[in-house]
N, C-alpha and C positions, 0 to 999 in steps of 0.2 A: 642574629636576633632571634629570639625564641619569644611563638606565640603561642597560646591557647587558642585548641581551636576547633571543629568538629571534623571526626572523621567517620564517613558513610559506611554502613554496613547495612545486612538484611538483602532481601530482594523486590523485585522490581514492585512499584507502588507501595510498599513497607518498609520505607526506610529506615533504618535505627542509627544513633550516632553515639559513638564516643567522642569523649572530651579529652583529648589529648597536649602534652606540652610538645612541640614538633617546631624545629627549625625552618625558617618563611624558606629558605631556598628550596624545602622539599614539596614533594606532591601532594596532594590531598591523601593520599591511601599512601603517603611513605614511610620508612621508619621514621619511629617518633619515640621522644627521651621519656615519655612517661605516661602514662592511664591515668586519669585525675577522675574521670566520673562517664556518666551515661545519659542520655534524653535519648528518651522516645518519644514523638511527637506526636505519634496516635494515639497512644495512650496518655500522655500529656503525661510522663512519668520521669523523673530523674533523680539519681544517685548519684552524690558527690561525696569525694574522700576531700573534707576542708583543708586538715594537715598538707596533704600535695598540694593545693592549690595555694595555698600559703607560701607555702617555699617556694614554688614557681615563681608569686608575684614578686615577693620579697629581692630574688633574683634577676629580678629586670624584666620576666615576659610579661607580653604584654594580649590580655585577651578581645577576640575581635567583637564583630558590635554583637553578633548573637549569643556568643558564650558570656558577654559582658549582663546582657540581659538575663539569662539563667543564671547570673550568680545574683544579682540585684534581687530577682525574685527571690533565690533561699537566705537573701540576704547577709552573705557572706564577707561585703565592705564593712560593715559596722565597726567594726573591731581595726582595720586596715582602713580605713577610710583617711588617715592622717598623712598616713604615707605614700597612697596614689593620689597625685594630683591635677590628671588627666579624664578622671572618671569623676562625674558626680552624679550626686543621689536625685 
């Protein structure tokens, strides 16, 4: 199964994350099938590619509850809201 999910980068007290699509067997820092986007939480900053995350969901992954909530916020179900039926607004 393939999630969306965040993977830690930066150093210590600064942490930065990618949004990555990354199979549930691997590790938090493991290879991962794709780069979808970015949060920074200190700067309360993030950058999403929609197109991957589209294909991602379309595909069956499924994102966890905080990348779920970053995508809510840039509001990215709108359009995909029919066809996930485990997520609501």
């Amino acid at each position: 199964m393939v999630k969306l999910r965040l993977k830690r980068y930066g150093r210590k007290q600064r942490a930065v994350y990618r949004i990555v699509a990354i199979d549930v067997r691997s590790r938090r820092e493991g290879r991962d099938l794709g780069k979808v986007g970015f949060y920074d939480p200190i700067k309360n900053q993030t950058h999403l590619n929609v197109p991957a995350i589209l294909y991602f969901l379309e595909k069956g992954a499924q994102p966890t509850e905080t990348v779920q909530d970053i995508l809510k916020k840039a509001e990215v179900f709108k359009e995909f809201r029919p066809k996930l039926k485990g997520i609501s607004n």
